[in-house]
CHARMM-style PDB file with segment names, atoms N, HN, CA, C and O in Angstrom:
ATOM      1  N   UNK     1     128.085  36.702   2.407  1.00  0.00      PROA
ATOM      2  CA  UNK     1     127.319  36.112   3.482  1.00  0.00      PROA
ATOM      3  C   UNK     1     126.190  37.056   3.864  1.00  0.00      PROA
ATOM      4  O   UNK     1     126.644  38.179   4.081  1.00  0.00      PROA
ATOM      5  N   UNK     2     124.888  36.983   4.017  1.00  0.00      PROA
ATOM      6  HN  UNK     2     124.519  36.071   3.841  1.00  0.00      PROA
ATOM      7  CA  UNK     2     124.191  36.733   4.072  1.00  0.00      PROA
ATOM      8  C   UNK     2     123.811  37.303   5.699  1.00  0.00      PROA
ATOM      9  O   UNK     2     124.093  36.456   6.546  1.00  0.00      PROA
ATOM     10  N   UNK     3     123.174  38.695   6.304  1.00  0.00      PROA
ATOM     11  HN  UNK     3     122.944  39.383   5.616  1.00  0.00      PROA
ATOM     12  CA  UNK     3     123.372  38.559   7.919  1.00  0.00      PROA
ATOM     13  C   UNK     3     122.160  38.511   8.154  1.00  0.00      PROA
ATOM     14  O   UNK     3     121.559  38.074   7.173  1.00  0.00      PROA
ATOM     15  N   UNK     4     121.452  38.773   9.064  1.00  0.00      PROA
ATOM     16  HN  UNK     4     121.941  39.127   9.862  1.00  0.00      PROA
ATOM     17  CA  UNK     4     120.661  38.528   9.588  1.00  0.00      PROA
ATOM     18  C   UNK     4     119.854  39.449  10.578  1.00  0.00      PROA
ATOM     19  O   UNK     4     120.030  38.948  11.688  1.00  0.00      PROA
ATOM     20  N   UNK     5     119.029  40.592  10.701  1.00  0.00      PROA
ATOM     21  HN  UNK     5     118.886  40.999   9.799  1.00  0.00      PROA
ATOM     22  CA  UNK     5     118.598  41.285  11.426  1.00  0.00      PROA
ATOM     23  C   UNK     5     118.105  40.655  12.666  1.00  0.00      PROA
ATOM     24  O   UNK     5     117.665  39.517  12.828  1.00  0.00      PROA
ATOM     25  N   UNK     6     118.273  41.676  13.562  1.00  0.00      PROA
ATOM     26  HN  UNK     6     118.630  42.601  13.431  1.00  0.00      PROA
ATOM     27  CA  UNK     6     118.327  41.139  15.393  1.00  0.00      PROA
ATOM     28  C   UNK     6     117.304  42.048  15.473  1.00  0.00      PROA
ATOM     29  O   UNK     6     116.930  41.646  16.575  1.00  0.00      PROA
ATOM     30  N   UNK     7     116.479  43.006  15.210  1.00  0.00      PROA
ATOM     31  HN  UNK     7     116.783  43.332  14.315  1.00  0.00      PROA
ATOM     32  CA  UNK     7     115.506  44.379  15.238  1.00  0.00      PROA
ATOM     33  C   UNK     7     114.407  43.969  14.755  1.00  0.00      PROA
ATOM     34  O   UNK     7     114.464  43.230  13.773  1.00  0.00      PROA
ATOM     35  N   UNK     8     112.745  44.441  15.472  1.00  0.00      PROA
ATOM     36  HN  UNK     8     112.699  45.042  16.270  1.00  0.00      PROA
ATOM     37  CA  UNK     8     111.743  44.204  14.360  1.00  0.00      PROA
ATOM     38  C   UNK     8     111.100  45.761  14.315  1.00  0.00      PROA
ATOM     39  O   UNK     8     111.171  46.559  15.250  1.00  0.00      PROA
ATOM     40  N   UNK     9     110.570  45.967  13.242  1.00  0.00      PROA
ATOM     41  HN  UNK     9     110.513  45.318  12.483  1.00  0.00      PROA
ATOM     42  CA  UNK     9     110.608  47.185  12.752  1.00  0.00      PROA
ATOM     43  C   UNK     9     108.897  47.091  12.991  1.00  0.00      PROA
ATOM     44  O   UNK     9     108.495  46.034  13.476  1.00  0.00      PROA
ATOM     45  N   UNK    10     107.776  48.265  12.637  1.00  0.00      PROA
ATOM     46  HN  UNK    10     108.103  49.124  12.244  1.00  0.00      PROA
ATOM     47  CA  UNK    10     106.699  48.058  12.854  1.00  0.00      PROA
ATOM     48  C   UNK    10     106.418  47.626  11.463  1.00  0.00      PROA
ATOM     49  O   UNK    10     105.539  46.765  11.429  1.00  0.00      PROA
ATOM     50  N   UNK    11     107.061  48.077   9.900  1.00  0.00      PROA
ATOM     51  HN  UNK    11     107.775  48.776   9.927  1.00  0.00      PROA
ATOM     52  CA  UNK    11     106.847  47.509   9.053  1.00  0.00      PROA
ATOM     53  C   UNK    11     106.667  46.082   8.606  1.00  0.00      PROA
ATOM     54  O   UNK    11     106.049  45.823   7.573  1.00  0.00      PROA
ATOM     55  N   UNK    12     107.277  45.021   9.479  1.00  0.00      PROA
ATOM     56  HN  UNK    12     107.780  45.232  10.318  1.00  0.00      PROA
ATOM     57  CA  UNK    12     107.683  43.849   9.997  1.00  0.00      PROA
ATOM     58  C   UNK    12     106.765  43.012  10.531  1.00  0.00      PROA
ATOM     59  O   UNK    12     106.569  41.831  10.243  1.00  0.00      PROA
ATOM     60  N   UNK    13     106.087  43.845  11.507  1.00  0.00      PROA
ATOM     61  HN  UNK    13     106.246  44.804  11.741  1.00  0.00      PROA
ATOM     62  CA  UNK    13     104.806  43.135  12.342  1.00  0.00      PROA
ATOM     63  C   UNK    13     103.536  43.336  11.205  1.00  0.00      PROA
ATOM     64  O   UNK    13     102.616  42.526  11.088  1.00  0.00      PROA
ATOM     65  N   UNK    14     103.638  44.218  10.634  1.00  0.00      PROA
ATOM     66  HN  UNK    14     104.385  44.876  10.729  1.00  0.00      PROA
ATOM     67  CA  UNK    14     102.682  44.691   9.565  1.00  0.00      PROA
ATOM     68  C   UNK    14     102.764  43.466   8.638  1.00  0.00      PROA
ATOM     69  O   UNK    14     101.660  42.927   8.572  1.00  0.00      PROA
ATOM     70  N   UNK    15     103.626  42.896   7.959  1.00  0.00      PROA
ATOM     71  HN  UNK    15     104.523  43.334   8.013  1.00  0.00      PROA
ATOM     72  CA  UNK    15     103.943  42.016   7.441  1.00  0.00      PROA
ATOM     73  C   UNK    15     103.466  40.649   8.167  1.00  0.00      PROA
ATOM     74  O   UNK    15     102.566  40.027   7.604  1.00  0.00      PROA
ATOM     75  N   UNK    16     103.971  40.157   9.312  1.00  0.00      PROA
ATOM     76  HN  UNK    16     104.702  40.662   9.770  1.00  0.00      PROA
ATOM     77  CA  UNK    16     103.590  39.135   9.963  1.00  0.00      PROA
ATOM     78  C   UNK    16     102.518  39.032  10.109  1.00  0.00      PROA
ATOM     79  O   UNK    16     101.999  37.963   9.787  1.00  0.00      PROA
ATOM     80  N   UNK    17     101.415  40.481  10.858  1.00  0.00      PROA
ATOM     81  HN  UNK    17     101.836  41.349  11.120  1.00  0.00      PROA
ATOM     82  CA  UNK    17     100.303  39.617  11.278  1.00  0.00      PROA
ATOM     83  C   UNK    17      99.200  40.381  10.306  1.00  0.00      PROA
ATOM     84  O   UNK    17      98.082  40.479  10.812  1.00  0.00      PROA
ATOM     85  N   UNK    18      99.352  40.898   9.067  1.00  0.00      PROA
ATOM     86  HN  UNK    18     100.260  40.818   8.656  1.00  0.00      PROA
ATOM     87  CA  UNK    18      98.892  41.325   8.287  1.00  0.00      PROA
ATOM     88  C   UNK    18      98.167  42.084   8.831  1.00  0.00      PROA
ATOM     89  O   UNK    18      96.991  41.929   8.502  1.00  0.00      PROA
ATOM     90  N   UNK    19      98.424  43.160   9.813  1.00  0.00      PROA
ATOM     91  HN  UNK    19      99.380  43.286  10.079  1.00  0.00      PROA
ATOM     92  CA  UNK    19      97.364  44.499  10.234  1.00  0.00      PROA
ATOM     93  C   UNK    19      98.400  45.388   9.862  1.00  0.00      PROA
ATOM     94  O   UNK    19      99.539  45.222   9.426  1.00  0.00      PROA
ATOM     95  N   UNK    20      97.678  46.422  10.159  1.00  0.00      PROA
ATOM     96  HN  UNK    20      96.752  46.557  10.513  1.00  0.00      PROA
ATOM     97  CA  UNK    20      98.359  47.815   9.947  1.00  0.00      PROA
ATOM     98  C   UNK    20      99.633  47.862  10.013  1.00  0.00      PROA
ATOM     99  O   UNK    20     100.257  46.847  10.321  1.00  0.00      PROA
ATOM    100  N   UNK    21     100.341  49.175   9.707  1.00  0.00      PROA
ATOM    101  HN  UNK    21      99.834  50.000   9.457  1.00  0.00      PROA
ATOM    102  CA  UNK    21     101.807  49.586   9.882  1.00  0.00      PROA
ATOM    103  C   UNK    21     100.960  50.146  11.565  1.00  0.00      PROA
ATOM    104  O   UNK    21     101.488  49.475  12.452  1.00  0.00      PROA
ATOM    105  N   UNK    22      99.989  51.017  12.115  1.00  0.00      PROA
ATOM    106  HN  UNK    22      99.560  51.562  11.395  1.00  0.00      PROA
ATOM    107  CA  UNK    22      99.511  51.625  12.972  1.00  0.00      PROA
ATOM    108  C   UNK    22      99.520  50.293  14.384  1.00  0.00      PROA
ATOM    109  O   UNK    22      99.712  50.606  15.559  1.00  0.00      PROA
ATOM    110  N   UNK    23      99.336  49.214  14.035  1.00  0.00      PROA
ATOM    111  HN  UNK    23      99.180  48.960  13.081  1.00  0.00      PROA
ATOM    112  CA  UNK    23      98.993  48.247  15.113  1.00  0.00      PROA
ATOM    113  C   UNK    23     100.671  48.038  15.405  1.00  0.00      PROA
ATOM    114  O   UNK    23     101.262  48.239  16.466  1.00  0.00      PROA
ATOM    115  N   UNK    24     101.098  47.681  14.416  1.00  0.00      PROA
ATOM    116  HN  UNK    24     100.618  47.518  13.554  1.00  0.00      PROA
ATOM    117  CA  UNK    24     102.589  47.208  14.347  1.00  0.00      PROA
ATOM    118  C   UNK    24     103.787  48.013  14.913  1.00  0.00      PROA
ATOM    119  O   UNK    24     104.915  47.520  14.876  1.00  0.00      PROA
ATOM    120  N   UNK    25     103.490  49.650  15.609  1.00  0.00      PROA
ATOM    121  HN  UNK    25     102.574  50.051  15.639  1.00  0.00      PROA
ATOM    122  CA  UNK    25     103.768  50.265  16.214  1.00  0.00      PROA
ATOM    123  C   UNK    25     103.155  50.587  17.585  1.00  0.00      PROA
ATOM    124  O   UNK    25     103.742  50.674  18.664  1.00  0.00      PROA
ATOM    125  N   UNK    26     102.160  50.706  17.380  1.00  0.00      PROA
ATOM    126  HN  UNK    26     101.683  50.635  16.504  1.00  0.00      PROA
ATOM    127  CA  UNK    26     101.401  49.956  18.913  1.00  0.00      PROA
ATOM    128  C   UNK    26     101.619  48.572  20.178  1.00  0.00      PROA
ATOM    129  O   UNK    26     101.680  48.334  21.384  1.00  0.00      PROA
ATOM    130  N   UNK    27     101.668  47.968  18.819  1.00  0.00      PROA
ATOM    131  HN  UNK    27     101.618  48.161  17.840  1.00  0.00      PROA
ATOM    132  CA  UNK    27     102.089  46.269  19.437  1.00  0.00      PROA
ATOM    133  C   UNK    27     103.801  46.530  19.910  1.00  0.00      PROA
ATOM    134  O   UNK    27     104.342  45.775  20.718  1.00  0.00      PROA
ATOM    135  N   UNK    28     104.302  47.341  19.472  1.00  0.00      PROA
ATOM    136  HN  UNK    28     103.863  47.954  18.816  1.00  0.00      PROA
ATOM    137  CA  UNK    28     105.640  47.864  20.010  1.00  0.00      PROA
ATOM    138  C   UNK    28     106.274  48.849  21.039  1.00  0.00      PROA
ATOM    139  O   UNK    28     107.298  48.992  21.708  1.00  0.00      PROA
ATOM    140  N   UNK    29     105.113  49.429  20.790  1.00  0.00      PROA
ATOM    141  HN  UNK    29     104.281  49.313  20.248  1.00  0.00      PROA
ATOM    142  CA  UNK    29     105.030  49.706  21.937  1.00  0.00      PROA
ATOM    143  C   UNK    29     104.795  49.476  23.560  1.00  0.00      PROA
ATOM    144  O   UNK    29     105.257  50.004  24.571  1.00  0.00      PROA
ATOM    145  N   UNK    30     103.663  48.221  23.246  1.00  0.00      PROA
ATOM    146  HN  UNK    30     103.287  47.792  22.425  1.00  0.00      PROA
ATOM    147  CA  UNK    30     103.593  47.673  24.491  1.00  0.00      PROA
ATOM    148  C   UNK    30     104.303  46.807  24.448  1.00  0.00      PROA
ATOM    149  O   UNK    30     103.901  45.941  25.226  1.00  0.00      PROA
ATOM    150  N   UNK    31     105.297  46.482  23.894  1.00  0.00      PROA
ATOM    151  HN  UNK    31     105.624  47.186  23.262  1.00  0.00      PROA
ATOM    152  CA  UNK    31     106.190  44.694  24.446  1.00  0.00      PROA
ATOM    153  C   UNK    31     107.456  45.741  25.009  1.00  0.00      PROA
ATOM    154  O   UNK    31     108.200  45.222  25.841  1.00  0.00      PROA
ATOM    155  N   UNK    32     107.745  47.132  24.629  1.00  0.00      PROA
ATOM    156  HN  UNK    32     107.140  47.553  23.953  1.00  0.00      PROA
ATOM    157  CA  UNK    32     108.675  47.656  25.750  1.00  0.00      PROA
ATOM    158  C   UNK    32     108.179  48.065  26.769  1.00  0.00      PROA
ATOM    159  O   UNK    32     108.870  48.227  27.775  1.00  0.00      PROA
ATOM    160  N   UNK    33     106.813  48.338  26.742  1.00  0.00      PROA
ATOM    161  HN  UNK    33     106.252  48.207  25.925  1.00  0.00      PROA
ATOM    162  CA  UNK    33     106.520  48.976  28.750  1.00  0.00      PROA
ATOM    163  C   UNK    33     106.278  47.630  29.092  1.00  0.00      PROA
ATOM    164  O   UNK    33     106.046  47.542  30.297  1.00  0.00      PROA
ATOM    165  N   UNK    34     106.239  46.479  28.467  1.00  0.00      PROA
ATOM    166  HN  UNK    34     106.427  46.551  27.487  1.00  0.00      PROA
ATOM    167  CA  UNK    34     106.396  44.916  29.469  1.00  0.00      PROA
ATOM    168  C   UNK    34     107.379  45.090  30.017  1.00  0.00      PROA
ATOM    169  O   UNK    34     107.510  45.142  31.240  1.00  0.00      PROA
ATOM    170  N   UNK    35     108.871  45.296  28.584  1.00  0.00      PROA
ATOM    171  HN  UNK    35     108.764  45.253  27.591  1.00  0.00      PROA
ATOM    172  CA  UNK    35     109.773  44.741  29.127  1.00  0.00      PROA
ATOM    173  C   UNK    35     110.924  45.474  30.133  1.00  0.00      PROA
ATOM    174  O   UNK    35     112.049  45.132  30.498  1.00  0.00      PROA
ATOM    175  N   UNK    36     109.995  46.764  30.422  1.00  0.00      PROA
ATOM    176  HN  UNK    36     109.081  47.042  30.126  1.00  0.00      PROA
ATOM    177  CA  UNK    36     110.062  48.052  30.428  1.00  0.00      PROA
ATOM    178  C   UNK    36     111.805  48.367  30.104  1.00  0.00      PROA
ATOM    179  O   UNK    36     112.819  48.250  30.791  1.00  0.00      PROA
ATOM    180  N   UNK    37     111.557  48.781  28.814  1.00  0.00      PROA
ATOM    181  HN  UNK    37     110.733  48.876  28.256  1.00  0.00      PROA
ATOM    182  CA  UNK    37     112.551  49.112  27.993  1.00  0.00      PROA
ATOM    183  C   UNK    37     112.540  50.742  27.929  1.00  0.00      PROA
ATOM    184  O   UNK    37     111.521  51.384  28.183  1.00  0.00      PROA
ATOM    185  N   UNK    38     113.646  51.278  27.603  1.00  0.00      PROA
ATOM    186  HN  UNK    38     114.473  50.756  27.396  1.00  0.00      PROA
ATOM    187  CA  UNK    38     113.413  53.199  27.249  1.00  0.00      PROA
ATOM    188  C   UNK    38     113.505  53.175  25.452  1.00  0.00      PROA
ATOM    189  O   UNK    38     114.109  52.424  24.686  1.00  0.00      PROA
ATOM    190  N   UNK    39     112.557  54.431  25.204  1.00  0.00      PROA
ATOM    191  HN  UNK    39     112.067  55.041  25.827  1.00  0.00      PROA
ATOM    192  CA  UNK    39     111.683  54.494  24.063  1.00  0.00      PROA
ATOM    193  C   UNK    39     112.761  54.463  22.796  1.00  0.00      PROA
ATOM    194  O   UNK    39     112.422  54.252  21.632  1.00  0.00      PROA
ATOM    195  N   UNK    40     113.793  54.651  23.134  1.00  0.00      PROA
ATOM    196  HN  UNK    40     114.068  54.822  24.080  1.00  0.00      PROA
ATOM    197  CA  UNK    40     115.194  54.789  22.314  1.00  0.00      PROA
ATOM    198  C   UNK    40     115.509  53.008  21.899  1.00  0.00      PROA
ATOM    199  O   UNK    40     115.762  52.584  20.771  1.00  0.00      PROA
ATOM    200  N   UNK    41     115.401  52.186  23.186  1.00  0.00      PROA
ATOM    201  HN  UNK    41     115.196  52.531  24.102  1.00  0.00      PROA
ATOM    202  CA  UNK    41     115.824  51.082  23.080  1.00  0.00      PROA
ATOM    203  C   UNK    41     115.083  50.074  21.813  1.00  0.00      PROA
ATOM    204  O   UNK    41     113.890  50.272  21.586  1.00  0.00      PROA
ATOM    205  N   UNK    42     115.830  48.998  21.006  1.00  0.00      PROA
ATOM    206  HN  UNK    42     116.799  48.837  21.190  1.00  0.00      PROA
ATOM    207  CA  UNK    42     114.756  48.146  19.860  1.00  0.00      PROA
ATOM    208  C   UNK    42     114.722  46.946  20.760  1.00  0.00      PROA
ATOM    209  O   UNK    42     115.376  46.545  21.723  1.00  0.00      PROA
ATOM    210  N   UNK    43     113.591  46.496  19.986  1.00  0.00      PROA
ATOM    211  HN  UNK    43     113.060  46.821  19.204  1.00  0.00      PROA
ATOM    212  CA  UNK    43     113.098  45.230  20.369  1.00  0.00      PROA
ATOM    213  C   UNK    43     113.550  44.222  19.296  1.00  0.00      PROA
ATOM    214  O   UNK    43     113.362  44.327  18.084  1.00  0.00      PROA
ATOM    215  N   UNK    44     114.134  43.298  19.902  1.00  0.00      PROA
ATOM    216  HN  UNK    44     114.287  43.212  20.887  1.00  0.00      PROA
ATOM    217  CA  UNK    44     114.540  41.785  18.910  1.00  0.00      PROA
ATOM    218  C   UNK    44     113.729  41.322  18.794  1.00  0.00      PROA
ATOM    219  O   UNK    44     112.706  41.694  19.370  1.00  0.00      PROA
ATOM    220  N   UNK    45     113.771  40.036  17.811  1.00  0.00      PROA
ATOM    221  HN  UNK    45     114.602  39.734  17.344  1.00  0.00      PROA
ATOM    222  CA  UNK    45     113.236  39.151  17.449  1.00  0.00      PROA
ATOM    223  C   UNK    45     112.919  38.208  18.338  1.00  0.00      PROA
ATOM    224  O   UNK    45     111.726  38.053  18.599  1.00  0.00      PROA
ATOM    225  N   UNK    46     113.821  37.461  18.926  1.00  0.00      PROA
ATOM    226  HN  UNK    46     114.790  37.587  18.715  1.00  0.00      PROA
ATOM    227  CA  UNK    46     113.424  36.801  20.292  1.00  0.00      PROA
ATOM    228  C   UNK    46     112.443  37.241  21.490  1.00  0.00      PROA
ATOM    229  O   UNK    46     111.460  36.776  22.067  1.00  0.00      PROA
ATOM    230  N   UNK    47     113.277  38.434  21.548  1.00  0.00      PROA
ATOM    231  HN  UNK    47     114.075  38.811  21.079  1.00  0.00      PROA
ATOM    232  CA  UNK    47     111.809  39.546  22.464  1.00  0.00      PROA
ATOM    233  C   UNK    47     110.241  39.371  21.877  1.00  0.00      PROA
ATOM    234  O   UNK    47     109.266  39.171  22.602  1.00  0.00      PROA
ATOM    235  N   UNK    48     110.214  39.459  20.789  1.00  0.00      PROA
ATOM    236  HN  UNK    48     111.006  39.622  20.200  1.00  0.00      PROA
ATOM    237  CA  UNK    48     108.993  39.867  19.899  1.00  0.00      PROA
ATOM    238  C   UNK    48     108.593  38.480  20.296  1.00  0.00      PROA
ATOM    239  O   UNK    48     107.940  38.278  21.321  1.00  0.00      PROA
ATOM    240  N   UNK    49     109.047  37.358  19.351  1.00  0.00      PROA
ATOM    241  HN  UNK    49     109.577  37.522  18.519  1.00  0.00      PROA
ATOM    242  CA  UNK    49     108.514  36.252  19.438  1.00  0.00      PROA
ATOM    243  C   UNK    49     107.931  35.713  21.297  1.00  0.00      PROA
ATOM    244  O   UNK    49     106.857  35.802  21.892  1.00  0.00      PROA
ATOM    245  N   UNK    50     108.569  35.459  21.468  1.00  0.00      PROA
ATOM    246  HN  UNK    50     109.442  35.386  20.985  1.00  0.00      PROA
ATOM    247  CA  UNK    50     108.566  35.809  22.944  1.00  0.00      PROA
ATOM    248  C   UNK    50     107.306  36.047  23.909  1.00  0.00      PROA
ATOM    249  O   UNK    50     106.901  35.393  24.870  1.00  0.00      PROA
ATOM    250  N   UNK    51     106.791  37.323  23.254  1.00  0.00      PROA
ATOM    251  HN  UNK    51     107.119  37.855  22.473  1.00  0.00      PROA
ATOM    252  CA  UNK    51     106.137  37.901  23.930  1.00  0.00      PROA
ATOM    253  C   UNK    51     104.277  37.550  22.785  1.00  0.00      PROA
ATOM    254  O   UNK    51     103.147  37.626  23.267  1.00  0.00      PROA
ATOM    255  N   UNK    52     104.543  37.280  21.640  1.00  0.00      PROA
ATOM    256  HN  UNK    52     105.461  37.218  21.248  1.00  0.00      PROA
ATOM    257  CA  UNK    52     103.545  37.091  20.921  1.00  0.00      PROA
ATOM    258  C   UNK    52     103.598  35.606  20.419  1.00  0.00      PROA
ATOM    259  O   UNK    52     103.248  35.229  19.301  1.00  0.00      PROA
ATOM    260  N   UNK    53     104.071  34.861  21.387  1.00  0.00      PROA
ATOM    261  HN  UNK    53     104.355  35.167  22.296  1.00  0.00      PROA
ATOM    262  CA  UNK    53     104.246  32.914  21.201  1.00  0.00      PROA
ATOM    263  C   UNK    53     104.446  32.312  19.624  1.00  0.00      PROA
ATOM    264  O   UNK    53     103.802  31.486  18.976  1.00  0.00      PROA
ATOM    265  N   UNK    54     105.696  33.155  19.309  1.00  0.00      PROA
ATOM    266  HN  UNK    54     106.220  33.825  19.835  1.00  0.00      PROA
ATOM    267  CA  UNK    54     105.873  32.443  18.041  1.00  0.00      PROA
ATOM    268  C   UNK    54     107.269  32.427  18.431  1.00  0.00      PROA
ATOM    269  O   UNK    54     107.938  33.028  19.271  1.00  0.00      PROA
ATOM    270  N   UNK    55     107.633  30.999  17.006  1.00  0.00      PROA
ATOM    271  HN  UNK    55     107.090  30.511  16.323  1.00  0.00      PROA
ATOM    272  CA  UNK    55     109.179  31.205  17.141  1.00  0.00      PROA
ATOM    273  C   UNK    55     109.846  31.626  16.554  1.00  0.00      PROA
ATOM    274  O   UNK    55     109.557  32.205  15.507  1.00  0.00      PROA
ATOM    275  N   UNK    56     111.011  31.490  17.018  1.00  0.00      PROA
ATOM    276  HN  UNK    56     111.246  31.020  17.869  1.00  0.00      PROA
ATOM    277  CA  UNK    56     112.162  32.909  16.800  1.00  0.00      PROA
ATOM    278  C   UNK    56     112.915  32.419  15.421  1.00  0.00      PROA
ATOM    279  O   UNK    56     113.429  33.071  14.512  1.00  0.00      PROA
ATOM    280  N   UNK    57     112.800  31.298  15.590  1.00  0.00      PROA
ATOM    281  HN  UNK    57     112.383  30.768  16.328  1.00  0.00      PROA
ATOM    282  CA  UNK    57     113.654  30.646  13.593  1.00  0.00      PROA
ATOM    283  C   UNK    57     112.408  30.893  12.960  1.00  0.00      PROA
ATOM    284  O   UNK    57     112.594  31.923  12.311  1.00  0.00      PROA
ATOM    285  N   UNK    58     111.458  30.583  12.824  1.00  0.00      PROA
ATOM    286  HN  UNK    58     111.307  29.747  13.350  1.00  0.00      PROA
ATOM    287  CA  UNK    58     110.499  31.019  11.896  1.00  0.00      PROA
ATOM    288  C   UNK    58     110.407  32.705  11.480  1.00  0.00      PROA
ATOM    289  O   UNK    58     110.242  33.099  10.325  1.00  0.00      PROA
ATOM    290  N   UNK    59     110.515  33.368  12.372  1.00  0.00      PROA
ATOM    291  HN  UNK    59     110.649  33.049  13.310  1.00  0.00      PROA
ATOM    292  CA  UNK    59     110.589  34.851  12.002  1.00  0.00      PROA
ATOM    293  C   UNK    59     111.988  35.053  11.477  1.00  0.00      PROA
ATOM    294  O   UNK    59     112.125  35.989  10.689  1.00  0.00      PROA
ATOM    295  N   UNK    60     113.031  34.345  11.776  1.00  0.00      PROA
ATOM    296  HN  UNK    60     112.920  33.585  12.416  1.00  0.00      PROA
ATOM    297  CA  UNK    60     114.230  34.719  11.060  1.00  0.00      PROA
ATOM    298  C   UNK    60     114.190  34.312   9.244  1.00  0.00      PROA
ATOM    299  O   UNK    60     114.488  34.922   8.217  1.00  0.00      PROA
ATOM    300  N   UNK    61     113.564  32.732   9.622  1.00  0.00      PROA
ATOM    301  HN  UNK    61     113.322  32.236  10.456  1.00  0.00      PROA
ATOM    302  CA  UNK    61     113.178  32.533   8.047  1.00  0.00      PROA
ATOM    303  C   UNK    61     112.294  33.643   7.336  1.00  0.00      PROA
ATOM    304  O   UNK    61     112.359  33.834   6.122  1.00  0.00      PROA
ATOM    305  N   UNK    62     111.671  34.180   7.973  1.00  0.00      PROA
ATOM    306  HN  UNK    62     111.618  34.025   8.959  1.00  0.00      PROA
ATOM    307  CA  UNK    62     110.370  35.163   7.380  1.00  0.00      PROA
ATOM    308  C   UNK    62     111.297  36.610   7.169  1.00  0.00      PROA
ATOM    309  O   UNK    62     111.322  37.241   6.113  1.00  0.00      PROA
ATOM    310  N   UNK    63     111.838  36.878   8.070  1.00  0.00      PROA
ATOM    311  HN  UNK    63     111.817  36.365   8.928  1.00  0.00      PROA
ATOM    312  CA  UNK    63     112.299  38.199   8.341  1.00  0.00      PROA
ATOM    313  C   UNK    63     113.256  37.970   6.986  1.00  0.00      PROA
ATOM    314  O   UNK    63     112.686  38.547   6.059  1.00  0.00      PROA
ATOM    315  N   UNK    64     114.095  37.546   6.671  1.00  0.00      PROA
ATOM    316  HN  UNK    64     114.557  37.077   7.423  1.00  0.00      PROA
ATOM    317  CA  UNK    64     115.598  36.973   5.712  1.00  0.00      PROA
ATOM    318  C   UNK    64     114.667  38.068   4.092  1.00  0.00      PROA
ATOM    319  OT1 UNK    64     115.209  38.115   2.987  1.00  0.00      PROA
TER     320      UNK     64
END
C-alpha cells in the first residue's frame, strides 16, 4: 500500500509552481508566520493548499 505524504517540502513547491527551490522556501516560510507556526514545525498539504487556493486532492494526486 501505497502512503501518502502529509509534508510539503520546498523541493515540492519548486515542482508545483515551477520557480525556484529559493522561492519554494520562501513561500514557506511565510505560510508559517501566517499560521504562526515555530520554525521546527512542517507545513501540510492542506495548509499549503489552503493558503495558495489550490486543492488539496490535486496536490495529493501530484505529490503521489
Amino acid at each position: 500500500m501505497k502512503t501518502k505524504r502529509l509534508c510539503v517540502f520546498p523541493k515540492d513547491v519548486q515542482c508545483i509552481t515551477g520557480k525556484s527551490e529559493r522561492y519554494g522556501r520562501q513561500l514557506l516560510a511565510d505560510i508559517k508566520v501566517f499560521l504562526r507556526k515555530e520554525p521546527h514545525q512542517f507545513v501540510t498539504v492542506y495548509e499549503f493548499a489552503s493558503y495558495c487556493g489550490l486543492n488539496a486532492e490535486d496536490l495529493f494526486d501530484y505529490l503521489d
